[in-house]
ROMAR-981476 format. One record per residue (C-alpha): residue number from 1; x, y, z. Coordinates in Angstrom, 2 decimals. Layout:
ROMAR-981476
{atom NUM, {X, Y, Z}}
...
END
This chain:
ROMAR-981476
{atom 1, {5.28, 135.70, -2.06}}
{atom 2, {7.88, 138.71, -1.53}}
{atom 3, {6.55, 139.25, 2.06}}
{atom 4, {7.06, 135.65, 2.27}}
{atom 5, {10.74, 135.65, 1.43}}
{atom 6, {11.43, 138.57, 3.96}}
{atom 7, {10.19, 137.42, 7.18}}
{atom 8, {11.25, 134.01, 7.72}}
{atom 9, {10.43, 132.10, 11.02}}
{atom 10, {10.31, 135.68, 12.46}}
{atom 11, {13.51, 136.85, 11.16}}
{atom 12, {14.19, 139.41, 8.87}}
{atom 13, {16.17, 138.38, 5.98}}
{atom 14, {16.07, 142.29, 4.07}}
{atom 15, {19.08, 143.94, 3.63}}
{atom 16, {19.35, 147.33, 4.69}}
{atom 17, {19.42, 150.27, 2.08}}
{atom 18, {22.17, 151.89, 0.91}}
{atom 19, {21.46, 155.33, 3.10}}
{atom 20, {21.29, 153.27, 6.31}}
{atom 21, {24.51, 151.49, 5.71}}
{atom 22, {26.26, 154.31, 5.11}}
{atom 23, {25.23, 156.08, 8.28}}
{atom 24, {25.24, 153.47, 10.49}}
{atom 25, {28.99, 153.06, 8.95}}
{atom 26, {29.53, 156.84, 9.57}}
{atom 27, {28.39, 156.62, 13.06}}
{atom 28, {30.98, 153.62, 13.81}}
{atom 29, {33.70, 155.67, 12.61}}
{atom 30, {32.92, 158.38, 14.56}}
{atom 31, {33.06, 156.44, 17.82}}
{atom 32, {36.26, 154.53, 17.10}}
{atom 33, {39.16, 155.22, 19.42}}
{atom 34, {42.17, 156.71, 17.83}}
{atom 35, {45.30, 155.34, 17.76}}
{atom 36, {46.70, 156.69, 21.09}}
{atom 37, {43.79, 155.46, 22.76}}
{atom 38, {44.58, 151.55, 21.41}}
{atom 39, {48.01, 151.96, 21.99}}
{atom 40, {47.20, 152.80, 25.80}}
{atom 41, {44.70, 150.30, 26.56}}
{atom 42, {47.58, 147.59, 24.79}}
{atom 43, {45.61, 146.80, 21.67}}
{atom 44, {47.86, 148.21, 19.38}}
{atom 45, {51.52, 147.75, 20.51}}
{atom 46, {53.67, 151.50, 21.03}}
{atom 47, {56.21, 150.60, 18.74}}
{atom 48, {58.23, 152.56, 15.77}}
{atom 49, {59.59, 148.84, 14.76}}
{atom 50, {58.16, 147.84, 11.12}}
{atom 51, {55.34, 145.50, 11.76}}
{atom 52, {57.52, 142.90, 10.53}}
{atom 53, {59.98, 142.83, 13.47}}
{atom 54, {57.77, 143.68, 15.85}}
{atom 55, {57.05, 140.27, 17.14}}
{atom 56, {60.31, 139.77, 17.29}}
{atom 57, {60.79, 142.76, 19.33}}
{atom 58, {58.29, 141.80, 21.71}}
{atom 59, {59.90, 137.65, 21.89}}
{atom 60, {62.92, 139.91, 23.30}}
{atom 61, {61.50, 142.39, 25.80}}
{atom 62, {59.91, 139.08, 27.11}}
{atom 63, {62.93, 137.31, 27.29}}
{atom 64, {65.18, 140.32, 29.23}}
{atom 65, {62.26, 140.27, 32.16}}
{atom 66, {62.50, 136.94, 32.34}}
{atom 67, {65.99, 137.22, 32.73}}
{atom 68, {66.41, 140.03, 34.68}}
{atom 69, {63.18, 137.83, 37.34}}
{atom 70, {65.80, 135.39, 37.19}}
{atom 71, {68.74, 136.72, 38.43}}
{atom 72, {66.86, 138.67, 40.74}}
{atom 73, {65.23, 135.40, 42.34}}
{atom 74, {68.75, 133.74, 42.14}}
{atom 75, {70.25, 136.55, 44.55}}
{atom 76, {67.22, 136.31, 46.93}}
{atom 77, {68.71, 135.33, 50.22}}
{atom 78, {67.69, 131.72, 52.00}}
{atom 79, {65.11, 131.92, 54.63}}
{atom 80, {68.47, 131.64, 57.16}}
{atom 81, {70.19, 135.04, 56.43}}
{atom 82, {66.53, 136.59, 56.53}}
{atom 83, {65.77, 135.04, 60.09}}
{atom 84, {69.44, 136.44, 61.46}}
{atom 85, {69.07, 139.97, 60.22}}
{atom 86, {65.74, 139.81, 62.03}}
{atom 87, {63.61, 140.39, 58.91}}
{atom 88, {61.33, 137.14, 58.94}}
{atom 89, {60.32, 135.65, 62.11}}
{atom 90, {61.94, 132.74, 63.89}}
{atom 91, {58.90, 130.65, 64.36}}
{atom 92, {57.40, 127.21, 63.43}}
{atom 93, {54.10, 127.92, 63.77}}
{atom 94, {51.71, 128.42, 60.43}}
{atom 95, {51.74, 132.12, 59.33}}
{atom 96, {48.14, 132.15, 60.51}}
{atom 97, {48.77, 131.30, 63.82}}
{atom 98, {52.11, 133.65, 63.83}}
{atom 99, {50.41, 136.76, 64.79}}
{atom 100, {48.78, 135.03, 67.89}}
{atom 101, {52.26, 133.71, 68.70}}
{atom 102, {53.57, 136.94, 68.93}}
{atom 103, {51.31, 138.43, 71.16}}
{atom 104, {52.00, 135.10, 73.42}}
{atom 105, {55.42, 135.88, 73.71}}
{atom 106, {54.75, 139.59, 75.07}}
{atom 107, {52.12, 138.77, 77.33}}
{atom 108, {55.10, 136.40, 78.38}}
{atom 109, {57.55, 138.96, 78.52}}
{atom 110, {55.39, 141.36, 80.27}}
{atom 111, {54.42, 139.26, 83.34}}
{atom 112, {57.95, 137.76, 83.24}}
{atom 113, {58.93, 141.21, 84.09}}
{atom 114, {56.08, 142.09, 86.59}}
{atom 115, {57.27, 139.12, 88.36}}
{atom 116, {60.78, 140.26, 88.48}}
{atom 117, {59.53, 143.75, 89.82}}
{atom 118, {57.80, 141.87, 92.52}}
{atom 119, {60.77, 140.14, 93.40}}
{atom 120, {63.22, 143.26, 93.47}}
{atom 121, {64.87, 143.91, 96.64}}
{atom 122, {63.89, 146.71, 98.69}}
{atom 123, {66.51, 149.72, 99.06}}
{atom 124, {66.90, 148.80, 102.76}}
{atom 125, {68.36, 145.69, 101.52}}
{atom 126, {70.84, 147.03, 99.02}}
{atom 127, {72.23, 149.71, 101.34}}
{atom 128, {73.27, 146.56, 103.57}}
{atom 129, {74.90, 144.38, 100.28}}
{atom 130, {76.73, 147.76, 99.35}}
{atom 131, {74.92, 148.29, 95.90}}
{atom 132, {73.44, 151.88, 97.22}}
{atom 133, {74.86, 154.14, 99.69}}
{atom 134, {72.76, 155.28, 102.69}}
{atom 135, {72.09, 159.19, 101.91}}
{atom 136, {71.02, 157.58, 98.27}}
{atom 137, {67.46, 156.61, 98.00}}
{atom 138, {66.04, 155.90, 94.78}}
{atom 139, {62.45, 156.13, 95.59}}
{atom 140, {62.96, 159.55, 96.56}}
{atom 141, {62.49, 160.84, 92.83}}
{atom 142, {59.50, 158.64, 92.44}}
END
């Protein structure tokens, strides 16, 4: 009837001895972290306030970040000020399609200035308006 009581559904319901308790306990407290190691991985709090105060302590350390997010957010400038000192974009488009936008505008840029090239007047020509003087030929360098 003891062997009964012991296994029960395929569970066993026997305590264990005295000897294994106390080394399995012994082995726990070898493993367990020390008190630095708690303190860095924020389980115990790095504090020299009495336990007593030190929720309190924490209620204020919260309360000066979100104070000091605060004030920092309230002297962000507007999107306006940002756009004239050049830092964010001037641009409608969705910031996924910005990048592509960009690279629009130089292709843009750069055959609006291949065009202008093509169009440039020939030396010849600016000798005759007075821009260049005749001994000076700019595509002598070149």
């Amino acid at each position: 009837m003891a062997s009964e009581d012991t296994v029960t559904a395929g569970v066993d319901n026997t305590s264990p001895s005295p000897l294994e308790r106390r080394n399995s306990l012994e082995k726990h407290l070898q493993s367990r972290p020390n008190e630095q190691e708690l303190k860095d991985r924020h389980i115990l709090l790095d504090t020299k306030a009495a336990p007593a105060l030190q929720a309190a302590a924490q209620d204020l350390e919260r309360q000066r970040v979100t104070d000091n997010l605060k004030k920092g957010l309230s002297q962000r400038p507007d999107k306006e000020t940002l756009v004239e000192r050049n830092i964010l974009p001037d641009s409608t488009a969705a910031p996924g399609l910005q990048a592509q936008q960009r690279e629009l505008e130089r292709h843009m840029r750069a055959d609006s200035l291949e065009k202008q090239l093509q169009n440039r007047p020939k030396p010849d020509e600016l000798v005759r308006e007075g821009i260049l003087e005749a001994d000076e030929n700019p595509l002598k360098d070149a």
